[in-house]
C-alpha positions in Angstrom: 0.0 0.0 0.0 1.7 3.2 -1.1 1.8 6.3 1.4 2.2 9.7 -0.7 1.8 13.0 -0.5 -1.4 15.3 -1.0 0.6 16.7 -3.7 0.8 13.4 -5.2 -2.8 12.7 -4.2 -4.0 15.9 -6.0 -1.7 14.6 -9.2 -3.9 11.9 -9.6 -6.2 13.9 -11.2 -6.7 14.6 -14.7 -8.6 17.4 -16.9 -12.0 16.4 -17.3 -12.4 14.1 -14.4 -14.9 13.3 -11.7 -14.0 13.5 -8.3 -16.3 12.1 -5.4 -15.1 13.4 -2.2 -16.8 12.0 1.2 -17.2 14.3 4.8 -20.0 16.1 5.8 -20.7 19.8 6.9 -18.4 21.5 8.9 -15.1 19.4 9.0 -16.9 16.0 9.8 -14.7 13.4 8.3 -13.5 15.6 5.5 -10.4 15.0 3.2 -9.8 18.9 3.4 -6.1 19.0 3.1 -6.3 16.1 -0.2 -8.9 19.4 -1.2 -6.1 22.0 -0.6 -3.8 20.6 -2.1 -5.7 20.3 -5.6 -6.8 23.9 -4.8 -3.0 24.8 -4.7 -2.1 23.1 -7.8 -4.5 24.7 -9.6 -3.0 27.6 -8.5 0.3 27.2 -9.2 0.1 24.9 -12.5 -3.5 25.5 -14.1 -4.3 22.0 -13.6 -6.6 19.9 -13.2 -9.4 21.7 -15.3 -12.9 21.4 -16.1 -13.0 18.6 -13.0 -16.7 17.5 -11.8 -16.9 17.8 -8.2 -19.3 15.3 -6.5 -20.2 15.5 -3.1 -23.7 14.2 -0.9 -22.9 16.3 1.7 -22.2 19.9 1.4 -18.7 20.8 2.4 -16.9 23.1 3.9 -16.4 25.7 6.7 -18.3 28.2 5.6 -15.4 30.5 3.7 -12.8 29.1 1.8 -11.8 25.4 2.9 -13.7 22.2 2.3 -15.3 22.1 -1.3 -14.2 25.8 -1.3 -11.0 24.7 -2.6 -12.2 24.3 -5.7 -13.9 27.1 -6.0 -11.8 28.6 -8.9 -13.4 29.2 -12.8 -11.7 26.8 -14.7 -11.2 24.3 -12.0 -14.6 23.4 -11.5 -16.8 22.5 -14.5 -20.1 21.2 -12.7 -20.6 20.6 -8.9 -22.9 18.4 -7.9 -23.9 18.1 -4.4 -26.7 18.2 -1.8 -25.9 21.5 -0.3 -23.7 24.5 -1.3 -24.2 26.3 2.0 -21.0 25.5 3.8 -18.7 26.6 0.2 -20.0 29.7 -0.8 -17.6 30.4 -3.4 -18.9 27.1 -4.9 -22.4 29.1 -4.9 -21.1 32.5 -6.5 -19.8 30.6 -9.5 -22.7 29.3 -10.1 -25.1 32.0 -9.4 -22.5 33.9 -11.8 -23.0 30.9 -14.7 -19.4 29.6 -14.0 -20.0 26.7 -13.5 -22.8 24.1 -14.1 -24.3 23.3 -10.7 -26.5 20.7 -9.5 -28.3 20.4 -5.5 -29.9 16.8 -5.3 -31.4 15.8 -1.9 -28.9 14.4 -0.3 -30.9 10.9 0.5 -30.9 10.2 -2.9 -27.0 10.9 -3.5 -26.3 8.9 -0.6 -28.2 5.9 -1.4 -27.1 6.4 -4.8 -23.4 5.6 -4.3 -24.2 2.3 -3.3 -26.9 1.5 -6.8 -23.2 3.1 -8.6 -21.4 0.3 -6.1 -23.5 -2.5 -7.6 -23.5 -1.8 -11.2 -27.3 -1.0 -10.7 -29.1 1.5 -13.3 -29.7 4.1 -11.0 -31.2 5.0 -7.6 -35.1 4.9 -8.3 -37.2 6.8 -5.3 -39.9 9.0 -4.6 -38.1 11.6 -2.8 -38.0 14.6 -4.7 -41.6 14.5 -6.6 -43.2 17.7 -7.1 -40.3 19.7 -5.5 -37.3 21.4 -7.3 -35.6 18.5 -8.2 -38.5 16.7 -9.9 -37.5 17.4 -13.9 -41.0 19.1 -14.3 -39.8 21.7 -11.9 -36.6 21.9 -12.8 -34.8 18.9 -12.1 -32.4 20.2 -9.7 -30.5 23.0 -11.5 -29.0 25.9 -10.0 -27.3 27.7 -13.1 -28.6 27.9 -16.5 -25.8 26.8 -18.1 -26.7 22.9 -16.3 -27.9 21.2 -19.5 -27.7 18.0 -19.0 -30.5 15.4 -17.1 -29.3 14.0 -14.0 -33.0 13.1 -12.7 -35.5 11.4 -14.6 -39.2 10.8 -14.1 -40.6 7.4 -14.8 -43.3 5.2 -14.1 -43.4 1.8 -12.5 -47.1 0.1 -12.1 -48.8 3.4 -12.6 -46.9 5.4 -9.6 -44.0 8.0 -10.4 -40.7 7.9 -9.4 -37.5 9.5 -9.9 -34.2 8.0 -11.2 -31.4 9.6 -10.2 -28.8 8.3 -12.7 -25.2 7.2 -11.7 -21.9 9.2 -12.3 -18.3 7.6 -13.3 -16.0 8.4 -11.1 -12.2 9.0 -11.8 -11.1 9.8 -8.5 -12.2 9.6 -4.6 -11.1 10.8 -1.7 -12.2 9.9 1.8 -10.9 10.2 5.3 -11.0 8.3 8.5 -8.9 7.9 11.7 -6.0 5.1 11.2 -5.0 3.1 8.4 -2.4 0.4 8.3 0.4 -0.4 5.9 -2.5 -2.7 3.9 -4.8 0.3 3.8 -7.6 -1.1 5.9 -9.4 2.4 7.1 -10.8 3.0 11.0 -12.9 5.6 11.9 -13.5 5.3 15.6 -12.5 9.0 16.0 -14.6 10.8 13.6 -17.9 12.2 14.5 -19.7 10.2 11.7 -19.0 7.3 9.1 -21.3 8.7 6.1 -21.1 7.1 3.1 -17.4 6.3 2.6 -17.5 2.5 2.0 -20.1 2.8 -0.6 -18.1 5.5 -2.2 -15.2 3.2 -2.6 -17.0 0.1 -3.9 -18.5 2.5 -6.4 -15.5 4.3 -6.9 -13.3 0.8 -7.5 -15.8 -0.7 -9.5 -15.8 1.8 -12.4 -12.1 1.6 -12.5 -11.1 4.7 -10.4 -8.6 5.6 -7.6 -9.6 5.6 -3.8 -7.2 7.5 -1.5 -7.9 8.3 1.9 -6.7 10.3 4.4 -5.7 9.6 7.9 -4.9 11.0 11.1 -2.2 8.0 11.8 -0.6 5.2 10.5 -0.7 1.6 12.6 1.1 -1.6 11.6 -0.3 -4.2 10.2 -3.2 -6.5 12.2 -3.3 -4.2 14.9 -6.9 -2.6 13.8 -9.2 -4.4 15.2 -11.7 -5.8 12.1 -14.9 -4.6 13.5 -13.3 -1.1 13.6 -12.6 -1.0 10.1 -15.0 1.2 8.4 -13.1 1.0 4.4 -10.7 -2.7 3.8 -7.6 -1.8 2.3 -8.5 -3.9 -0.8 -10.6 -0.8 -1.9 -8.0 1.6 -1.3 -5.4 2.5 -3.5 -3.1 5.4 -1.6 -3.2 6.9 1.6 -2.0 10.8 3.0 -1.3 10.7 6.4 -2.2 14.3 8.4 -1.1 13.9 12.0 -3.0 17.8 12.5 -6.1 16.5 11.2 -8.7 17.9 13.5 -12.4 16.1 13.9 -14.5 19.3 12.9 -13.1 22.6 11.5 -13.9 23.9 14.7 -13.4 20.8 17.4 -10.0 19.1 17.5 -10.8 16.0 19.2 -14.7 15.4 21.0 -14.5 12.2 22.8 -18.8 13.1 22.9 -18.9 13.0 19.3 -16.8 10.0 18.5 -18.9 8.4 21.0 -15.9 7.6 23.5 -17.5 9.9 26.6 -21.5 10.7 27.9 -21.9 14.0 28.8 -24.5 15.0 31.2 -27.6 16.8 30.8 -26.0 20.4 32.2 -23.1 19.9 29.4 -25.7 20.9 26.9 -25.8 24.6 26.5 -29.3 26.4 27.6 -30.5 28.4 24.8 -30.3 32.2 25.3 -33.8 34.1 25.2 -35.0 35.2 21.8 -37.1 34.2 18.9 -34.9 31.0 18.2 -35.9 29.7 22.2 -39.6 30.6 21.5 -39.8 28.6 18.5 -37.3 25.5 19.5 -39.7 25.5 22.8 -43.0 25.2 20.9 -41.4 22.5 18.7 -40.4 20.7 21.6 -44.6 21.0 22.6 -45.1 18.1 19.9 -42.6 15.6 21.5 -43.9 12.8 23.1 -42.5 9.4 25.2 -40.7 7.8 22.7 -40.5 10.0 19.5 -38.1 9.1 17.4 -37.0 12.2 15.9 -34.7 14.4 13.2 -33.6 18.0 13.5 -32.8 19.9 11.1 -30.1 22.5 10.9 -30.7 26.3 11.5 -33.3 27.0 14.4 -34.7 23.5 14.6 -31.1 22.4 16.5 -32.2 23.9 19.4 -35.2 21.0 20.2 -32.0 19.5 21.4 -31.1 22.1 23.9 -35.0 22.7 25.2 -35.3 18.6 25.4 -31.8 18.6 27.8 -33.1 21.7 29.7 -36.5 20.2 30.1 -35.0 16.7 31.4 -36.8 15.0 28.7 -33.6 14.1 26.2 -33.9 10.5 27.4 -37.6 10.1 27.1 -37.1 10.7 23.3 -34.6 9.7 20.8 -32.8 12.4 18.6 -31.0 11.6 15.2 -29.6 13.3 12.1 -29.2 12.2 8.6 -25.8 11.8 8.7 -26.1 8.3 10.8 -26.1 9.6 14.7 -29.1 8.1 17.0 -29.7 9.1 20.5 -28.1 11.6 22.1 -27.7 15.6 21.9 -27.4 16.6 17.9 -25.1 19.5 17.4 -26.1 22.8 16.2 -24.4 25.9 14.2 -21.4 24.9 12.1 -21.6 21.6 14.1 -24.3 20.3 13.3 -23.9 16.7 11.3 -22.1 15.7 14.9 -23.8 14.0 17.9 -23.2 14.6 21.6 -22.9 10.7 22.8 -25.1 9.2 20.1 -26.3 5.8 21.1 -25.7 4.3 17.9 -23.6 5.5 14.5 -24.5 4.5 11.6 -23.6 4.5 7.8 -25.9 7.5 6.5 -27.7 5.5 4.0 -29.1 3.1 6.3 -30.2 6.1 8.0 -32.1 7.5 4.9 -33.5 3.8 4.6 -34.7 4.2 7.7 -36.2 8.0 7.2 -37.2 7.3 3.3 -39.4 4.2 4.9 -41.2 6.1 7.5 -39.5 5.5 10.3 -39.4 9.2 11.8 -42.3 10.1 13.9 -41.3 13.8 14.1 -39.4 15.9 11.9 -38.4 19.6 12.7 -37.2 21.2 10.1 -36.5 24.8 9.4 -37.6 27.7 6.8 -36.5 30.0 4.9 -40.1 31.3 3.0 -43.5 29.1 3.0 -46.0 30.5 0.7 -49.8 30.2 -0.1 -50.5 26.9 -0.9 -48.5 25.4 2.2 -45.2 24.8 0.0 -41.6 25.5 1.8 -38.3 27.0 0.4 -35.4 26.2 2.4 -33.0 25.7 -0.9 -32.8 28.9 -3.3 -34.0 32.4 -1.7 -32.5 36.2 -1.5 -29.6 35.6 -4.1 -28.3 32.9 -2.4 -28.0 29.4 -3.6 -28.4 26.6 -0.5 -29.7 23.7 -1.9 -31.8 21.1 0.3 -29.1 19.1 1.8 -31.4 16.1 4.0 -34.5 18.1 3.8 -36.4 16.5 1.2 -35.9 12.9 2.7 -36.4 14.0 5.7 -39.7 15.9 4.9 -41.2 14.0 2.9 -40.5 10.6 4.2 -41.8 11.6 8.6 -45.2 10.9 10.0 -45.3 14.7 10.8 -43.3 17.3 10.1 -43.0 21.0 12.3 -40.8 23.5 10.1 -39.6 26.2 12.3 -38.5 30.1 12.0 -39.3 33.7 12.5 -42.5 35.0 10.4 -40.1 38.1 9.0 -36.1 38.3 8.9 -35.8 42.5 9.0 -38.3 44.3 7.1 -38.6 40.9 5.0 -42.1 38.9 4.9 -40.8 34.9 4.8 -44.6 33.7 4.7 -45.1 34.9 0.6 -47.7 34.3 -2.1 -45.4 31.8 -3.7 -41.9 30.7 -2.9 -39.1 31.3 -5.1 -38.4 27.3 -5.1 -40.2 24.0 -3.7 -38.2 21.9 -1.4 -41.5 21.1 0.5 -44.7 20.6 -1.4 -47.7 21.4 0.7 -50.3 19.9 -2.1 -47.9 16.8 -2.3 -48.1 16.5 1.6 -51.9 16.8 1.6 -52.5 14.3 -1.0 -50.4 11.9 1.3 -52.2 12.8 4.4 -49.6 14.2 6.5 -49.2 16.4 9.2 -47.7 19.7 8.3 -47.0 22.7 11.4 -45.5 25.9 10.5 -44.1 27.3 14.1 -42.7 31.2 14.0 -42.5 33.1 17.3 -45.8 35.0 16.9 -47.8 32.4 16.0 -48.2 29.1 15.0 -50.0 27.6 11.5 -51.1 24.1 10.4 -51.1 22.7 6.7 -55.4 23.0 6.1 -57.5 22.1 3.3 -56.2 25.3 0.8 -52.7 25.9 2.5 -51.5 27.2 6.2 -54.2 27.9 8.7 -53.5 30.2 11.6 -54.5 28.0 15.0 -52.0 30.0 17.4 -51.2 33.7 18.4 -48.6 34.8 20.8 -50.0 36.3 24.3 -50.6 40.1 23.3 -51.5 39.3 19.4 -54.2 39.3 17.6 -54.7 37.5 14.0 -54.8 40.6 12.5 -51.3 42.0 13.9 -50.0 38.3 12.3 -51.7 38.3 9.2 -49.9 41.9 8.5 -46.5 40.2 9.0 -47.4 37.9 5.7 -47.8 38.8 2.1 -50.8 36.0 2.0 -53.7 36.0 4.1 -54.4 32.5 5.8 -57.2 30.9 7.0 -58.0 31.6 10.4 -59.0 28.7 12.5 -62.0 28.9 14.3 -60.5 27.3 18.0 -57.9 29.9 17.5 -56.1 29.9 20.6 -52.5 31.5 22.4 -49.9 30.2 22.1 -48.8 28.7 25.7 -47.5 31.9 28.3 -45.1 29.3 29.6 -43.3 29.7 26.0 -42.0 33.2 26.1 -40.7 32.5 30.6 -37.3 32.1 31.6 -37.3 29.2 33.3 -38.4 25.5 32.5 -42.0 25.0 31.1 -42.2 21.3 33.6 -42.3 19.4 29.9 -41.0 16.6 32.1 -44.6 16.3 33.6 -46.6 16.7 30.7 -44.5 14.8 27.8 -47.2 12.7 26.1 -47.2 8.7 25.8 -46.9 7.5 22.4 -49.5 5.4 20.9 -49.2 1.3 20.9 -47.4 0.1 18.1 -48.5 -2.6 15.9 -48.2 -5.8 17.3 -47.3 -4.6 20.7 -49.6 -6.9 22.2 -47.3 -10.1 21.0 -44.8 -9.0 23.7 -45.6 -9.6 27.1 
């Protein structure tokens, strides 16, 4: 097994080529110096060009490092990913038709690496119909200049569907904690595993180079086999980076690798505001048992009300990327656990959403609209893209999206958002659940679009109703919104978390 450089690493690639990189977020098991240094040699040399970057996971910190490396006209010819929020030089060449640029639901990307794995035709879902990346609405493009189909719609016994195709890859680059002279790839350290064995099946299979990054180099035999997340017959180099820290911002979390359980008063108390208010009247629709996803943005703070309210081990908390249990991260963190029960590759995980599984998803907004729908992926000259939204909305029992009714002088419930993530027609045809939670007042999915069912102590519909550019319907049991909301101290959820109802087949057990 050769060791090289991330010079060498970044060599490997060619003009032209297709480059599937694994991590999540902000530093979460990425292969950001393997990224600098084909940033650098672009610099320096003008090479590689045109590349294809390919990424499930959006990337980077936020400025300039993770897929922001390649954020450099002629370096990049498409991107391809599920979010562009963490590179925003990724998102300025494509909002300035630099580049051709793709945001698929991250789900889908996910679960497609392991259809590319297995020679399969495709990854064939429902997730994604009648939103932004369905082809009738646009198929997922964020630049003009994206000509080409990567989604397809198709039929199978009279329902749709949508085929996400498969990519060739040229090169891949993953990380992880050890390796050993045979290449065989730990990641006990990092805050989540992802998707990096399917990448390098998929990645070997077509013919293309896997080379991974480590923090350390072992001997041989001394990994233990159940610790080995990637077997050295799938990889072809390895870069050792003995600085490698586990997050840009965290150098080494013993909570988020899993090795050490923090206590309830280690999770930080959320400061009084808007983003309080509206985590705490999320937090209303837990109950015993409620298997759960939050969302980044304000929805991360259900974590911090459940720890403050005693309740965090009443329910069980998870995120896309593969953590269950525990106390999700928020801010530039979030992708990372606090002591997560269980870690698991992320597309099991989006098995597990994509089937139903989640009881409860909170999600957060950036614009709902008229008819119910929610933008969370292209708003206010900024391109986001929908990252695990659209699994995760589309595929929960119920789903609470969370935010502030105006940002400034800016109304965020409009006649019609500037891009479906979240269908509100789709989601009434299905039957499910929809809340809309701001901190003034709170709305659920009706029969035409959002109904007004809660106003803040000292409101009145009217004073809400004049913070939107729609008007809703106005429910008839209109009610406030609970005083206990809006107080400093715990609201006793402890006391009055609901049970959840029987499950099927409960009554085989005794």
């Amino acid at each position: 097994m050769r060791e090289i450089t991330a010079a060498q690493a970044a060599a490997a690639l060619r003009d032209g080529d297709t480059l599937l990189v694994g991590g999540s977020g902000g530093g979460h098991a990425v292969p950001d110096a393997l990224l600098e240094a084909v940033g650098q040699r672009f610099l320096s040399t003008g090479a590689p060009r045109g590349i294809t970057a390919l990424h499930p996971v959006g990337l980077g910190d936020g400025q300039t490092r993770g897929a922001g490396h390649l954020a450099h006209v002629g370096l990049l010819k498409r991107a391809v990913s599920g979010t562009f929020v963490n590179s925003p030089g990724v998102a300025r060449l494509a909002l300035d038709e630099q580049i051709e640029a793709y945001t698929l639901p991250q789900g889908a990307l996910s679960q497609l690496m392991r259809e590319m794995a297995a020679g399969r035709p495709g990854l064939i879902t429902k997730m994604g119909l009648n939103t932004f990346v369905d082809p009738r609405l646009g198929g997922g493009r964020q630049s003009r200049r994206s000509a080409e189909d990567l989604v397809e719609l198709i039929t199978l016994k009279g329902d749709e569907y949508l085929l996400y195709r498969p990519y060739k890859v040229d090169v891949c680059f993953i990380r992880g904690s050890a390796i050993d002279e045979d290449g065989n790839l730990s990641m006990e350290h990092e805050a989540v595993t992802l998707d990096m064995l399917s990448m390098a099946q998929a990645t070997r299979r077509q013919g293309g180079i896997v080379i991974a990054q480590a923090k350390r180099k072992v001997p041989r035999a001394t990994l233990h086999p159940k610790m080995v997340k990637v077997p050295g017959i799938l990889v072809d180099a390895f870069v050792i980076v003995p600085d490698q820290w586990q997050t840009y911002e965290t150098q080494d979390s013993l909570a988020y690798s899993g090795h050490h359980r923090v206590t309830l008063d280690e999770v930080p108390k959320l400061p009084a505001g808007p983003r309080r208010v509206v985590a705490r009247r999320g937090a209303l629709e837990l109950f015993e048992g409620a298997i759960c996803n939050l969302g980044s943005g304000i929805s991360t703070g259900i974590a911090n009300v459940a720890a403050e309210e005693a309740v965090l081990h009443r329910i069980c908390l998870t995120n896309e990327q593969g953590n269950i249990g525990g106390a999700p991260a928020s801010g530039n963190e979030a992708g990372a656990a606090r002591s997560p029960d269980a870690q698991i590759d992320q597309p099991y995980q989006f098995d597990f959403y994509d089937g139903g599984g989640l009881d409860l998803a909170f999600l957060s907004f950036a614009e709902f609209d008229a008819a119910g729908n929610v933008n969370v992926s292209r708003f206010g000259g900024r391109i986001v893209g929908p990252g695990g939204f659209i699994n995760i909305s589309q595929g929960a029992k119920r789903v609470i999206f969370g935010g502030t009714l105006t940002a400034g002088e800016s109304k965020k419930a409009v006649k019609q958002v500037e891009q479906v993530t979240f269908s509100g027609p789709y989601a009434r045809q299905r039957g499910q659940q929809v809340l809309y939670v701001t901190e003034c007042a709170v709305f659920r999915l009706g029969a035409e679009g959002p109904e007004l069912i809660e106003v803040a102590p000292g409101l009145e519909a009217r004073d809400v109703i004049a913070r939107m550019a729609f008007v809703p319907a106005v429910s008839p049991d209109l009610r406030r919104m609970d005083a206990a909301l809006f107080e400093d101290g715990p609201m006793g959820l402890a006391s009055r978390l609901p049970g959840r109802a029987p499950r099927a087949n409960a009554d085989r057990l005794p």
